[in-house]
PDBQT receptor file of N, H, CA, C and O in Angstrom, charges set to zero:
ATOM      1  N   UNK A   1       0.841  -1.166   0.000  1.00  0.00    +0.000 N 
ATOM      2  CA  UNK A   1       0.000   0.000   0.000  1.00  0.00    +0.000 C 
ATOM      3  C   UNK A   1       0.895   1.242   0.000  1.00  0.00    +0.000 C 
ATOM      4  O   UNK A   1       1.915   1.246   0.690  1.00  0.00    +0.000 OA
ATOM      5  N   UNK A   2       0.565   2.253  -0.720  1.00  0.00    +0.000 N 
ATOM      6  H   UNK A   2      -0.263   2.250  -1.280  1.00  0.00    +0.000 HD
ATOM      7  CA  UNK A   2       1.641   3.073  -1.343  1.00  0.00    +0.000 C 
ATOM      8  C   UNK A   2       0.869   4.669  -0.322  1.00  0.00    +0.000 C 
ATOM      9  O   UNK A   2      -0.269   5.137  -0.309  1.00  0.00    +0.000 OA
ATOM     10  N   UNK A   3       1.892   4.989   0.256  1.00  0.00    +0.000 N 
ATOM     11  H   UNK A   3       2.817   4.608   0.246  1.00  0.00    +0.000 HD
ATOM     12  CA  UNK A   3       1.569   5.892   1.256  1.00  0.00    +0.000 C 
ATOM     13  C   UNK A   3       1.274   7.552   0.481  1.00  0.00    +0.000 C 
ATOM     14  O   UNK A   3       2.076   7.697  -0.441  1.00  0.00    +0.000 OA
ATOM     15  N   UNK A   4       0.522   8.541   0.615  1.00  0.00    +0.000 N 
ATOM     16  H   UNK A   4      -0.129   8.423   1.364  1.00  0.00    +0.000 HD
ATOM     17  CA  UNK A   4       0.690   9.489  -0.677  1.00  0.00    +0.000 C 
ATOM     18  C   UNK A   4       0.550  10.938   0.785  1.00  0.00    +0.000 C 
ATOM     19  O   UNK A   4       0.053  11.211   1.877  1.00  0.00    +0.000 OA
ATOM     20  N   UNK A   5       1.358  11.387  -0.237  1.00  0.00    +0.000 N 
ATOM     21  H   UNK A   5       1.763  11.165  -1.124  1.00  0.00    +0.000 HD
ATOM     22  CA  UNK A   5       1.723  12.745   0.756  1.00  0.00    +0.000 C 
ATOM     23  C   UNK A   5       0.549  13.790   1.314  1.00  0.00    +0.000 C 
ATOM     24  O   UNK A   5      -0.534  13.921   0.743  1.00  0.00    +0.000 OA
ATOM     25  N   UNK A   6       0.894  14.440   2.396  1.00  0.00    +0.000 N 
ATOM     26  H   UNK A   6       1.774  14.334   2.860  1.00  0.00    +0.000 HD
ATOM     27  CA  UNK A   6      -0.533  15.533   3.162  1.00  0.00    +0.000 C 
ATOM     28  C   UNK A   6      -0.750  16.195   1.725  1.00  0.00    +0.000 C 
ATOM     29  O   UNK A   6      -1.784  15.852   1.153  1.00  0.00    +0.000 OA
ATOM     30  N   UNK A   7      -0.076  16.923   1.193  1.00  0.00    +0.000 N 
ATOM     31  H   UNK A   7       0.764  17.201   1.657  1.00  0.00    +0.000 HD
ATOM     32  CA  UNK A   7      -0.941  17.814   0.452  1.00  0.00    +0.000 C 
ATOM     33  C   UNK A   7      -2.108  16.723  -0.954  1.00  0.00    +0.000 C 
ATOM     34  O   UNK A   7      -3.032  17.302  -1.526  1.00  0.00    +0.000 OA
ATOM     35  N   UNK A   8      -1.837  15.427  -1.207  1.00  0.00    +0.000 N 
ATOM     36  H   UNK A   8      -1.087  14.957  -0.742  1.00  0.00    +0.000 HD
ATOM     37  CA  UNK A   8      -2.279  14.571  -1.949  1.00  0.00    +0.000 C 
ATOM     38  C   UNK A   8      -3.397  14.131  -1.225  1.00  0.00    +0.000 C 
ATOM     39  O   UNK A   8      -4.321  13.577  -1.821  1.00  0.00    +0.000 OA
ATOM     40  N   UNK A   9      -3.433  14.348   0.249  1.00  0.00    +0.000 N 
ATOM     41  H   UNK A   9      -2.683  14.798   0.734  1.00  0.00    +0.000 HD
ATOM     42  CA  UNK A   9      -4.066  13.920   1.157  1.00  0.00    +0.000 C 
ATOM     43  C   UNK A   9      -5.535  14.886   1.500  1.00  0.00    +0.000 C 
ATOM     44  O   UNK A   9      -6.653  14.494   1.833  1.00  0.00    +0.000 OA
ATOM     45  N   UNK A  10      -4.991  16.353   1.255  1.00  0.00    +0.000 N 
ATOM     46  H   UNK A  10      -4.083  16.671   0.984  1.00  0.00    +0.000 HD
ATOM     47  CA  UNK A  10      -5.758  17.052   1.165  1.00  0.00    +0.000 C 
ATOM     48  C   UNK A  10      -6.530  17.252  -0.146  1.00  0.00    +0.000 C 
ATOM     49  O   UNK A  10      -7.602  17.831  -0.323  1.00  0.00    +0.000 OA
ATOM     50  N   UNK A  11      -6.005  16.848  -0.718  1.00  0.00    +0.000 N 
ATOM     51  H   UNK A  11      -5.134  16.378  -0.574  1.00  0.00    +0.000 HD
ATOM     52  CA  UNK A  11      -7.109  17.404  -2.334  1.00  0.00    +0.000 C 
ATOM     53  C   UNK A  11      -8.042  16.147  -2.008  1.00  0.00    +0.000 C 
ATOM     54  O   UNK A  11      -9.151  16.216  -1.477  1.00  0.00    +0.000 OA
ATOM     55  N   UNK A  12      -7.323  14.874  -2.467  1.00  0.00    +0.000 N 
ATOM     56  H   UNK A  12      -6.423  14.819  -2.898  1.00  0.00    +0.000 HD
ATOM     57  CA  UNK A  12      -8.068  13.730  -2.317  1.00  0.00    +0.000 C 
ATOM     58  C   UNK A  12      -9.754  13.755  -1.022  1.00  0.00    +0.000 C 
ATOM     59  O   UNK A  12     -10.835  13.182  -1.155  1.00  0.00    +0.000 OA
ATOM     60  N   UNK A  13      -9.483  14.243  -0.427  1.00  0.00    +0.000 N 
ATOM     61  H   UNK A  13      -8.605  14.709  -0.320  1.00  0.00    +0.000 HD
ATOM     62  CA  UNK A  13     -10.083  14.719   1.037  1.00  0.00    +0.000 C 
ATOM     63  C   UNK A  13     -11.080  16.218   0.301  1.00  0.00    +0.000 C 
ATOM     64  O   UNK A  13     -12.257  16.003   0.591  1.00  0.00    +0.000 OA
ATOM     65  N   UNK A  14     -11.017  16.928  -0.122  1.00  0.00    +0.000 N 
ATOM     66  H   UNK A  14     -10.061  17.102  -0.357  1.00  0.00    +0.000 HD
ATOM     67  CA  UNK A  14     -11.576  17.889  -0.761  1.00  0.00    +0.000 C 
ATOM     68  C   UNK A  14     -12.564  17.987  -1.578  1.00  0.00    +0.000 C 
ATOM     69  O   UNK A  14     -13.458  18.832  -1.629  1.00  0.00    +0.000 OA
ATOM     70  N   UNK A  15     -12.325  16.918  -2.329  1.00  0.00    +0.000 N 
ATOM     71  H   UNK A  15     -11.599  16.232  -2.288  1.00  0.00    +0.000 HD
ATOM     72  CA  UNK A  15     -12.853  16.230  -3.567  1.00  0.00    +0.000 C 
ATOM     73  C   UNK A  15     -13.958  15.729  -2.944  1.00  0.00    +0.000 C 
ATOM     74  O   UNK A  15     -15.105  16.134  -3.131  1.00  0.00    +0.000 OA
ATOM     75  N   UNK A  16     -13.448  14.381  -1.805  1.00  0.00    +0.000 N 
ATOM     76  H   UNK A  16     -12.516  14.053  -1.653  1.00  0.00    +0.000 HD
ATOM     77  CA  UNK A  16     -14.856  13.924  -1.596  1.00  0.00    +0.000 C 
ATOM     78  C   UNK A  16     -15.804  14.371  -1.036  1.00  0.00    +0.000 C 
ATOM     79  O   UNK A  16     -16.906  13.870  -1.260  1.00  0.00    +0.000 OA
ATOM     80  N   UNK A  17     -15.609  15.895   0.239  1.00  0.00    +0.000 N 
ATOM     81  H   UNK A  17     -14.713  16.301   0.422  1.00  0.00    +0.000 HD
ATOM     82  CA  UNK A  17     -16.390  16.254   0.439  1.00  0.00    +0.000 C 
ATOM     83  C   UNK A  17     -17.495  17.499  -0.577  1.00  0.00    +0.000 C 
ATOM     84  O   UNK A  17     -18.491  18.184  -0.348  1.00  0.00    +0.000 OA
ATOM     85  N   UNK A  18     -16.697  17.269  -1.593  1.00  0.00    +0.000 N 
ATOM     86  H   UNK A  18     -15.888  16.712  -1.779  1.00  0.00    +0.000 HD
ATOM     87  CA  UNK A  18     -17.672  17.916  -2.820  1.00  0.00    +0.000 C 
ATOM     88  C   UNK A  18     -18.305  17.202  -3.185  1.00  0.00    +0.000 C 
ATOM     89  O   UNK A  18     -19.087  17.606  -4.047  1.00  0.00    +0.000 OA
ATOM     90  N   UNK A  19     -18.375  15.986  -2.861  1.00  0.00    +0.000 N 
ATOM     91  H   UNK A  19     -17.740  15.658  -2.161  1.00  0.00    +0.000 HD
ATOM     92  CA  UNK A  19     -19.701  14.850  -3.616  1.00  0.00    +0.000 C 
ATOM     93  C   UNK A  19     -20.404  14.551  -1.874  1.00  0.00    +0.000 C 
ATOM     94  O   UNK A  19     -20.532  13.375  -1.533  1.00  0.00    +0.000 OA
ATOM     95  N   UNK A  20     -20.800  15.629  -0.919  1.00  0.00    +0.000 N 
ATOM     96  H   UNK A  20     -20.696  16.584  -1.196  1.00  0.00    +0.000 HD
ATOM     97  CA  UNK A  20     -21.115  14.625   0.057  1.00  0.00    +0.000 C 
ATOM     98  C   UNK A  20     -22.623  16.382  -0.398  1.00  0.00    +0.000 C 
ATOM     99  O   UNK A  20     -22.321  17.537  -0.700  1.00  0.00    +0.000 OA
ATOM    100  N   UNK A  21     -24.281  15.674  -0.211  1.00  0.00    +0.000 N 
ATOM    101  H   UNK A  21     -24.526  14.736   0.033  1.00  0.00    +0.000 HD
ATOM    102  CA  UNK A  21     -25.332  15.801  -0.322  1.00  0.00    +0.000 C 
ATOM    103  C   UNK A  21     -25.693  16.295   1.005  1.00  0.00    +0.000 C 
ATOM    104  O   UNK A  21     -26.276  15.544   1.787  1.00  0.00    +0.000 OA
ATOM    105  N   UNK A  22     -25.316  17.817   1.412  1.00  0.00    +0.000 N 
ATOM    106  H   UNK A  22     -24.842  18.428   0.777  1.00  0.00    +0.000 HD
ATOM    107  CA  UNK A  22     -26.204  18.132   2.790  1.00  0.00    +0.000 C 
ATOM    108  C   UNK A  22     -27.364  18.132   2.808  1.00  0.00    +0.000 C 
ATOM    109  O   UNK A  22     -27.899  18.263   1.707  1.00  0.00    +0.000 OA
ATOM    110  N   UNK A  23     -28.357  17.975   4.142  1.00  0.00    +0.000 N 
ATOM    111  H   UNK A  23     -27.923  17.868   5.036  1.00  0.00    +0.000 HD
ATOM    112  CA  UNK A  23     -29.501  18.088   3.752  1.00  0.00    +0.000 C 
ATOM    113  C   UNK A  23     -29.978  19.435   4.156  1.00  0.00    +0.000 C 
ATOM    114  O   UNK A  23     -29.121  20.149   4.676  1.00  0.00    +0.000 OA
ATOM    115  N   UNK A  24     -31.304  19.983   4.008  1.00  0.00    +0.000 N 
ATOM    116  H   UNK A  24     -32.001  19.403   3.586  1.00  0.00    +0.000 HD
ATOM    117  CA  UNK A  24     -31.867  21.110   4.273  1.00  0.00    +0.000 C 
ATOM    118  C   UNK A  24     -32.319  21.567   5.244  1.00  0.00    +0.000 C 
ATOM    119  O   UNK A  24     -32.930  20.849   6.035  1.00  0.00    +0.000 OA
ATOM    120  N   UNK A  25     -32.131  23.001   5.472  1.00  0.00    +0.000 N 
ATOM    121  H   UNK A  25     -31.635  23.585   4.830  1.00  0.00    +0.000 HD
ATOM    122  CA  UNK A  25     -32.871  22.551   6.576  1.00  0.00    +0.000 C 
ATOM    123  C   UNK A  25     -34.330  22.233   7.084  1.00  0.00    +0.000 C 
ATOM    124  O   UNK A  25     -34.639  21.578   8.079  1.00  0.00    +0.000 OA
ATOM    125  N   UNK A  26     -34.901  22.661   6.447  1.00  0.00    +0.000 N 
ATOM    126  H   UNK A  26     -34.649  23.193   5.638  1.00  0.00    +0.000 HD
ATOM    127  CA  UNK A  26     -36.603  21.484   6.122  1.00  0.00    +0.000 C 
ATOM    128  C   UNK A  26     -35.996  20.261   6.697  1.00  0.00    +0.000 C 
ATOM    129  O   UNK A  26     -35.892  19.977   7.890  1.00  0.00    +0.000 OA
ATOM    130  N   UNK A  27     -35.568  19.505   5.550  1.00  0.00    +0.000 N 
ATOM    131  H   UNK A  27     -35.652  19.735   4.581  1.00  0.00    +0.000 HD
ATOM    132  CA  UNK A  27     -35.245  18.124   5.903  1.00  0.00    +0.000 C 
ATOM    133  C   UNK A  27     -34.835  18.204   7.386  1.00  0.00    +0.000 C 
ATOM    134  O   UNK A  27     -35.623  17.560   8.079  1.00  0.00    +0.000 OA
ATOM    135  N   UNK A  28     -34.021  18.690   7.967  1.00  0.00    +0.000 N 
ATOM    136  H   UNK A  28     -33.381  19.213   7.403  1.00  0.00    +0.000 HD
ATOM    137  CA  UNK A  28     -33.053  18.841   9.113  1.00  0.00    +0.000 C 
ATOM    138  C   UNK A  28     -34.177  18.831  10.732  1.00  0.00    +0.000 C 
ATOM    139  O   UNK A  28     -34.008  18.222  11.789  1.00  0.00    +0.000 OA
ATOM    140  N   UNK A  29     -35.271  19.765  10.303  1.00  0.00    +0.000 N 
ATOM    141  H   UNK A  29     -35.408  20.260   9.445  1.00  0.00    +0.000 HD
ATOM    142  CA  UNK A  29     -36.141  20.096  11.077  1.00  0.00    +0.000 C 
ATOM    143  C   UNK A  29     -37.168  18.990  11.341  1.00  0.00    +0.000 C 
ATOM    144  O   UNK A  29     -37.583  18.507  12.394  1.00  0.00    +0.000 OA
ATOM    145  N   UNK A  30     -37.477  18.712   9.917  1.00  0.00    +0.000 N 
ATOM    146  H   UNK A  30     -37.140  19.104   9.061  1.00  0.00    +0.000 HD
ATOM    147  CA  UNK A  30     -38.502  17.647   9.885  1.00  0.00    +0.000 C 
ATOM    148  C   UNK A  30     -37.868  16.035  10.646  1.00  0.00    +0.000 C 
ATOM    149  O   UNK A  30     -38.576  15.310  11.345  1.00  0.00    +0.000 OA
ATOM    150  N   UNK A  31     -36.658  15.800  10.356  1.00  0.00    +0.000 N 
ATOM    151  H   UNK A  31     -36.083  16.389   9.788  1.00  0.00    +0.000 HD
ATOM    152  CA  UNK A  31     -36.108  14.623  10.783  1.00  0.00    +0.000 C 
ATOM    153  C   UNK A  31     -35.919  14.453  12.164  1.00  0.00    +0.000 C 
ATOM    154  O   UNK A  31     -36.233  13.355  12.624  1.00  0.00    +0.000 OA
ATOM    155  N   UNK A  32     -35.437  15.375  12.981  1.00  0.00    +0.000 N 
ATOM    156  H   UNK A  32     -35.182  16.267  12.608  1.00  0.00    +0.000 HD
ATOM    157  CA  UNK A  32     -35.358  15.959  14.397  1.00  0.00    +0.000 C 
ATOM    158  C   UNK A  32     -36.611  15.940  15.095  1.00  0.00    +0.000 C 
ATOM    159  O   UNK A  32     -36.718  15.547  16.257  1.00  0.00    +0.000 OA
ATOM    160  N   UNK A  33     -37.634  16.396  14.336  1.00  0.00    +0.000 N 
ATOM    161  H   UNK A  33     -37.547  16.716  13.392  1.00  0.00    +0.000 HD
ATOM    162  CA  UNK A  33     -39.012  16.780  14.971  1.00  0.00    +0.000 C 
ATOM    163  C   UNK A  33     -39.892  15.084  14.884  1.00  0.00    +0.000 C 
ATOM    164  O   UNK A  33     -40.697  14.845  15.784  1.00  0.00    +0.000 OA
ATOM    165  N   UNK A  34     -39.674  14.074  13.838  1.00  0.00    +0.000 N 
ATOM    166  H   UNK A  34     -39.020  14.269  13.107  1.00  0.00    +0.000 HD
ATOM    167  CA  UNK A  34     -39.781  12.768  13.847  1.00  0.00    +0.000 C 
ATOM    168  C   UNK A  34     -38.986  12.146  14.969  1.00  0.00    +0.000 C 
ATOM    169  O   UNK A  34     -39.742  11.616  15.783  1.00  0.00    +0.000 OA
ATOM    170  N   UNK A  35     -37.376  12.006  15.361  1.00  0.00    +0.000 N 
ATOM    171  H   UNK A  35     -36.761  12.437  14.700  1.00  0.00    +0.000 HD
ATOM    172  CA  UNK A  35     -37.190  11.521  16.388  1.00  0.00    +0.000 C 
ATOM    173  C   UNK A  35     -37.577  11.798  17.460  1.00  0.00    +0.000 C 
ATOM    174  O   UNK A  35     -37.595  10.966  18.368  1.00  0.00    +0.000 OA
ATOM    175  N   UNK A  36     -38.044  13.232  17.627  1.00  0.00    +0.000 N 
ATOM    176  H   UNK A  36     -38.029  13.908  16.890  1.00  0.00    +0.000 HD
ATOM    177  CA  UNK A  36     -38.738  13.499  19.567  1.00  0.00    +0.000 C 
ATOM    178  C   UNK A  36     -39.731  12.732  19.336  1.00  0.00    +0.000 C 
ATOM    179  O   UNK A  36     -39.624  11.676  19.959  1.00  0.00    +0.000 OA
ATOM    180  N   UNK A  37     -40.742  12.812  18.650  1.00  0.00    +0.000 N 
ATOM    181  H   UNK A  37     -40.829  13.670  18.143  1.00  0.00    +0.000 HD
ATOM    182  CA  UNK A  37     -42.172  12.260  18.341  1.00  0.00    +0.000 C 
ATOM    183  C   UNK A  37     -41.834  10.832  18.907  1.00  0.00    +0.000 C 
ATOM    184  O   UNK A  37     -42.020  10.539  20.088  1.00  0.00    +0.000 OA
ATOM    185  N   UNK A  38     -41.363  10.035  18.041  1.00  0.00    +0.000 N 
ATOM    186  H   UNK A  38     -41.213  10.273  17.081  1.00  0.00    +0.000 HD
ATOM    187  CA  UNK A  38     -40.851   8.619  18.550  1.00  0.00    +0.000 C 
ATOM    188  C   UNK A  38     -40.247   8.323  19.375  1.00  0.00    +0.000 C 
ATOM    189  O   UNK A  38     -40.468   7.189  19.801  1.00  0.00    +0.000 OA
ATOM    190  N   UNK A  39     -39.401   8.965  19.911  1.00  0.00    +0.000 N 
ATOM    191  H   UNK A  39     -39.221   9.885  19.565  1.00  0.00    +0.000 HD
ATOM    192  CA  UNK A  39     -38.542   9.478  21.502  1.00  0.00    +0.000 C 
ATOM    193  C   UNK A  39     -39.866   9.161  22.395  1.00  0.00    +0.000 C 
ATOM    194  O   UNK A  39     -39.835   8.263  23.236  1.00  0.00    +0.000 OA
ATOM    195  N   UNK A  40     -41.050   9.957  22.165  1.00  0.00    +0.000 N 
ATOM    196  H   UNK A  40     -41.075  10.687  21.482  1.00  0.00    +0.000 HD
ATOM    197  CA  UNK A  40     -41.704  10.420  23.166  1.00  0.00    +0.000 C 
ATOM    198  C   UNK A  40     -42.947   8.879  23.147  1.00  0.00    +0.000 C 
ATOM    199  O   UNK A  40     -43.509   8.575  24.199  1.00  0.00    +0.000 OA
ATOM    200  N   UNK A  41     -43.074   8.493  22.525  1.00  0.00    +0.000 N 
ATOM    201  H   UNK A  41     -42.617   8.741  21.670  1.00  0.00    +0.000 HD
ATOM    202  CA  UNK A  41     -44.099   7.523  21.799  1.00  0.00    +0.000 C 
ATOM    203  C   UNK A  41     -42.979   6.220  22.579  1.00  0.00    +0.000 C 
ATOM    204  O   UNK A  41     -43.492   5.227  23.094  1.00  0.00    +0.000 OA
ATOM    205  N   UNK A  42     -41.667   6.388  22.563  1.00  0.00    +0.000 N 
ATOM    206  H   UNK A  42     -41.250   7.195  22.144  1.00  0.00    +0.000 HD
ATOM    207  CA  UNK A  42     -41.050   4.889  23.058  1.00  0.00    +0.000 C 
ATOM    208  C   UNK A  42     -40.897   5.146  24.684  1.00  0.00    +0.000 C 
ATOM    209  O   UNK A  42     -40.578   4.218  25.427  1.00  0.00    +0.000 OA
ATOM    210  N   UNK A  43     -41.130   6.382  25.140  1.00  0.00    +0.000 N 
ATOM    211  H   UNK A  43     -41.389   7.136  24.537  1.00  0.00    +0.000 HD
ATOM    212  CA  UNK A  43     -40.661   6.174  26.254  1.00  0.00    +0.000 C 
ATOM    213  C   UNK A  43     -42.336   6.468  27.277  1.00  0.00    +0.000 C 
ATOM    214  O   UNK A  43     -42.447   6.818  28.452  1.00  0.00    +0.000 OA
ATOM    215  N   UNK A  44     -43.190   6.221  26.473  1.00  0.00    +0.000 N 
ATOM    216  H   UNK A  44     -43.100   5.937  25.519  1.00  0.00    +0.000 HD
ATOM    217  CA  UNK A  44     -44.693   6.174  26.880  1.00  0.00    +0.000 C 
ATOM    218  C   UNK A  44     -44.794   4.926  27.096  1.00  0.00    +0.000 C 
ATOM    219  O   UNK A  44     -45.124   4.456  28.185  1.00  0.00    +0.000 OA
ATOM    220  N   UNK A  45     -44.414   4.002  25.682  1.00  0.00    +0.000 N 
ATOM    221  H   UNK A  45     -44.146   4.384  24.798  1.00  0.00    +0.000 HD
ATOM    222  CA  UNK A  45     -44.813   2.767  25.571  1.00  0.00    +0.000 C 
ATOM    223  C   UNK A  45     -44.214   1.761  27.182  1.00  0.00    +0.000 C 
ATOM    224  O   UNK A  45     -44.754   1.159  28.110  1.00  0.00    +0.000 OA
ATOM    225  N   UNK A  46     -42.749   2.101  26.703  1.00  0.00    +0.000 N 
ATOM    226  H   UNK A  46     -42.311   2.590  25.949  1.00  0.00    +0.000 HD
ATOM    227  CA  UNK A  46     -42.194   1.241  28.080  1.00  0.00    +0.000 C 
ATOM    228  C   UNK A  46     -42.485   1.876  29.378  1.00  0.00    +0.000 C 
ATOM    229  O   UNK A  46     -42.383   1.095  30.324  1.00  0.00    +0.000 OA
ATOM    230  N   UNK A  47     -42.859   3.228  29.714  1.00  0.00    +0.000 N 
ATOM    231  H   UNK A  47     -42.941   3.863  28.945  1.00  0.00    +0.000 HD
ATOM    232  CA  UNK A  47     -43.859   3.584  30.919  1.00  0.00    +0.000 C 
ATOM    233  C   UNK A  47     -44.817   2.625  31.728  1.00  0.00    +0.000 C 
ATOM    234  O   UNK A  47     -45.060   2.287  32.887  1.00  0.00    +0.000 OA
ATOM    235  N   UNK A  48     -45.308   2.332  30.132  1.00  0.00    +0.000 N 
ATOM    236  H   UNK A  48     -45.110   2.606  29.191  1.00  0.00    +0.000 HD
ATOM    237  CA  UNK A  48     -46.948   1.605  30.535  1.00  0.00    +0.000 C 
ATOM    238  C   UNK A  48     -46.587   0.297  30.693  1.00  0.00    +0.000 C 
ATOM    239  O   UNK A  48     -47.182  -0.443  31.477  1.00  0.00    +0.000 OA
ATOM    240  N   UNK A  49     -45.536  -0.106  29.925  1.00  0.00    +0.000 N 
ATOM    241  H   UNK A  49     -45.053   0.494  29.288  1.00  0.00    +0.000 HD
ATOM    242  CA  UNK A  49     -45.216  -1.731  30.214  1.00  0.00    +0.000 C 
ATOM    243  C   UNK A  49     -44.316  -1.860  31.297  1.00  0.00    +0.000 C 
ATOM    244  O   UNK A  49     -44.154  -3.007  31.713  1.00  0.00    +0.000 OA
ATOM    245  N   UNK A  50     -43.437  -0.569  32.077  1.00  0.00    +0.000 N 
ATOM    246  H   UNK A  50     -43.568   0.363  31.740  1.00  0.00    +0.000 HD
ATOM    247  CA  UNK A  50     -43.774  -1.099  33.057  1.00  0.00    +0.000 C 
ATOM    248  C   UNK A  50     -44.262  -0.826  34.212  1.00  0.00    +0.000 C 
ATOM    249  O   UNK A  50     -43.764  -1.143  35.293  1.00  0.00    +0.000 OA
ATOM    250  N   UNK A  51     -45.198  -0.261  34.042  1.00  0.00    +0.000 N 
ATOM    251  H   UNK A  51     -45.602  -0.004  33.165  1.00  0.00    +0.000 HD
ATOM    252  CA  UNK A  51     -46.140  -0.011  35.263  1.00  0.00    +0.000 C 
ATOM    253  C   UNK A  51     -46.854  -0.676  35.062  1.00  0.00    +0.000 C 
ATOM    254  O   UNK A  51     -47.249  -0.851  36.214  1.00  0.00    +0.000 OA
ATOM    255  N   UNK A  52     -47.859  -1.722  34.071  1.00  0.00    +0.000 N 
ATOM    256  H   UNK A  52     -47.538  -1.580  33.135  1.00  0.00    +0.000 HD
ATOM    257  CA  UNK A  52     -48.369  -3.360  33.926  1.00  0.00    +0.000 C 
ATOM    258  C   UNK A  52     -47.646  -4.758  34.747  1.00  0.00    +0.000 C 
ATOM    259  O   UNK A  52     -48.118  -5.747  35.308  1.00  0.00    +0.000 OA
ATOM    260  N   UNK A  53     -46.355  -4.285  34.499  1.00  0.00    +0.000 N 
ATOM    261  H   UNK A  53     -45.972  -3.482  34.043  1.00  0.00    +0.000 HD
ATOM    262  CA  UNK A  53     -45.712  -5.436  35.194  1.00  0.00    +0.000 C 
ATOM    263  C   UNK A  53     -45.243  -5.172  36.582  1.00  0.00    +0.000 C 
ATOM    264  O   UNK A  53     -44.703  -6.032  37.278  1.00  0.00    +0.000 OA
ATOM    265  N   UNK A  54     -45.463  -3.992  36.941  1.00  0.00    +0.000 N 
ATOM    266  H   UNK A  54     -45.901  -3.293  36.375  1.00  0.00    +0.000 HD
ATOM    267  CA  UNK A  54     -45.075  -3.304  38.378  1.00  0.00    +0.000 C 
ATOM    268  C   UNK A  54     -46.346  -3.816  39.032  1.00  0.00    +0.000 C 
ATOM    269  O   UNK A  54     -46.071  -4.593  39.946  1.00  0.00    +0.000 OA
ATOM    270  N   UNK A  55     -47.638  -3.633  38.862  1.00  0.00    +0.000 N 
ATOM    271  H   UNK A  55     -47.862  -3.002  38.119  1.00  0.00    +0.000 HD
ATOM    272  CA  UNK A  55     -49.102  -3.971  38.787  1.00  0.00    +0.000 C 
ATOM    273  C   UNK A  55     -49.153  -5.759  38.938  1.00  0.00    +0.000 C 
ATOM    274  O   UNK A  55     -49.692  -6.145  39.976  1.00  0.00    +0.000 OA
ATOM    275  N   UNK A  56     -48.806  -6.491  38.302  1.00  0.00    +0.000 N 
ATOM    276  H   UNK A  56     -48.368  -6.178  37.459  1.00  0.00    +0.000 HD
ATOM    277  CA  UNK A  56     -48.744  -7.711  38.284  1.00  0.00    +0.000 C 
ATOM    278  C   UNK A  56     -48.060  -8.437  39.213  1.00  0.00    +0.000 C 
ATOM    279  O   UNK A  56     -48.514  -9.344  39.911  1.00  0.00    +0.000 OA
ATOM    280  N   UNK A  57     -46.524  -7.837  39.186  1.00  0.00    +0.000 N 
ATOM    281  H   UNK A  57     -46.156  -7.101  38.618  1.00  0.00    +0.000 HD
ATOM    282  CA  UNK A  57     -45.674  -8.234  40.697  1.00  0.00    +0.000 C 
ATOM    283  C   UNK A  57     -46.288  -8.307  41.639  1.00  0.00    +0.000 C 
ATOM    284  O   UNK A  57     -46.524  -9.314  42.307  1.00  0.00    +0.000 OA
ATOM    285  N   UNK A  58     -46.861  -6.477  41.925  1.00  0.00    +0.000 N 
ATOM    286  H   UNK A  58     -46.670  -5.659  41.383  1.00  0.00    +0.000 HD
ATOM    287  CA  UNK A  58     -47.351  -6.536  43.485  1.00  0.00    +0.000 C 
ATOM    288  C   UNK A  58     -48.311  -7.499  43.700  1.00  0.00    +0.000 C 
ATOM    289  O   UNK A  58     -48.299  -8.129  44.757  1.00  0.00    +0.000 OA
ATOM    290  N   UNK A  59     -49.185  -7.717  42.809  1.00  0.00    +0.000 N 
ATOM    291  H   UNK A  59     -49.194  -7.205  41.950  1.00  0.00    +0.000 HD
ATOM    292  CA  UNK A  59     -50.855  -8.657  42.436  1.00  0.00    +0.000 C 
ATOM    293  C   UNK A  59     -49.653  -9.520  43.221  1.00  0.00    +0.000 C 
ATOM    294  O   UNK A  59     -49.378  -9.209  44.380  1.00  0.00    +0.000 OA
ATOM    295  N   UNK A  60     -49.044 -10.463  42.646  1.00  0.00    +0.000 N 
ATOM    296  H   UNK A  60     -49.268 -10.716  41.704  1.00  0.00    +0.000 HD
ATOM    297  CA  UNK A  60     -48.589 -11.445  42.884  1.00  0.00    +0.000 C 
ATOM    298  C   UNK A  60     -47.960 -12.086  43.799  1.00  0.00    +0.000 C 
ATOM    299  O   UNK A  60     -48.075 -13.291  44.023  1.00  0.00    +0.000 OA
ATOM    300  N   UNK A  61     -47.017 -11.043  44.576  1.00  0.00    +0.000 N 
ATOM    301  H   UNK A  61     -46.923 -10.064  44.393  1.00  0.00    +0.000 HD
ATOM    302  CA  UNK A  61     -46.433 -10.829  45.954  1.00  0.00    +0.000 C 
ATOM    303  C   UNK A  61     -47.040 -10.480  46.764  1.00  0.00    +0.000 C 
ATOM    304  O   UNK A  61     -46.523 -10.702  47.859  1.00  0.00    +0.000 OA
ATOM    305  N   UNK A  62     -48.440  -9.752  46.811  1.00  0.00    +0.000 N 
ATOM    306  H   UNK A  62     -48.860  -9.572  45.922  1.00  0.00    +0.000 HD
ATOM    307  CA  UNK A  62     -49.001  -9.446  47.681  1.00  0.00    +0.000 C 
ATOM    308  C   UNK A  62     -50.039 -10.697  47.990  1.00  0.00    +0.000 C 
ATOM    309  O   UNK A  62     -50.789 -10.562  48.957  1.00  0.00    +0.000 OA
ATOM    310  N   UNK A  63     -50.100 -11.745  47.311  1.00  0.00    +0.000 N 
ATOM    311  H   UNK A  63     -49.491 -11.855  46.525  1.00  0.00    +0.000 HD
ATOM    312  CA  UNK A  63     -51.098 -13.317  47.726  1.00  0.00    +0.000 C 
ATOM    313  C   UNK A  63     -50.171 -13.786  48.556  1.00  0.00    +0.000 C 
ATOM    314  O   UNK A  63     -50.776 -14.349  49.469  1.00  0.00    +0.000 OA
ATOM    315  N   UNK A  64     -48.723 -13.869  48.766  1.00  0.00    +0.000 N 
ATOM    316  H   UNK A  64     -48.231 -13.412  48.024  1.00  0.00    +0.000 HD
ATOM    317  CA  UNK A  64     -47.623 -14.226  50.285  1.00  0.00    +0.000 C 
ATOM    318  C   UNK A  64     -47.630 -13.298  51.000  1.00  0.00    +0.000 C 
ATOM    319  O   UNK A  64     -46.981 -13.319  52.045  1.00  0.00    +0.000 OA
TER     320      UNK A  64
């Protein structure tokens, strides 16, 4: 493997971030505003599952 010098290092490096596709910020907003949503939707879900099984324990420990 043929080692290639910093400044070869830098163009090479230059280049590719001219082919890299930012997104918008629309996109940026909208994608962010989807993960809280689901953030908030996963940390409801396992709330309830476990306060069902918190509910069931005691049921269960509380017959000894």
């Amino acid at each position: 493997m043929a080692l290639t010098n910093p400044f070869q290092f830098i163009q090479q490096t230059r280049a590719e971030i001219t082919k890299v596709v930012w997104p918008t910020r629309r996109e940026v907003l909208i994608t962010t505003a989807m993960v809280l949503v689901l953030a908030i939707i996963a940390a409801l879900f396992f709330s309830g599952t476990d306060a069902l099984i918190r509910l069931g324990l005691r049921s269960i420990l509380g017959m000894f």
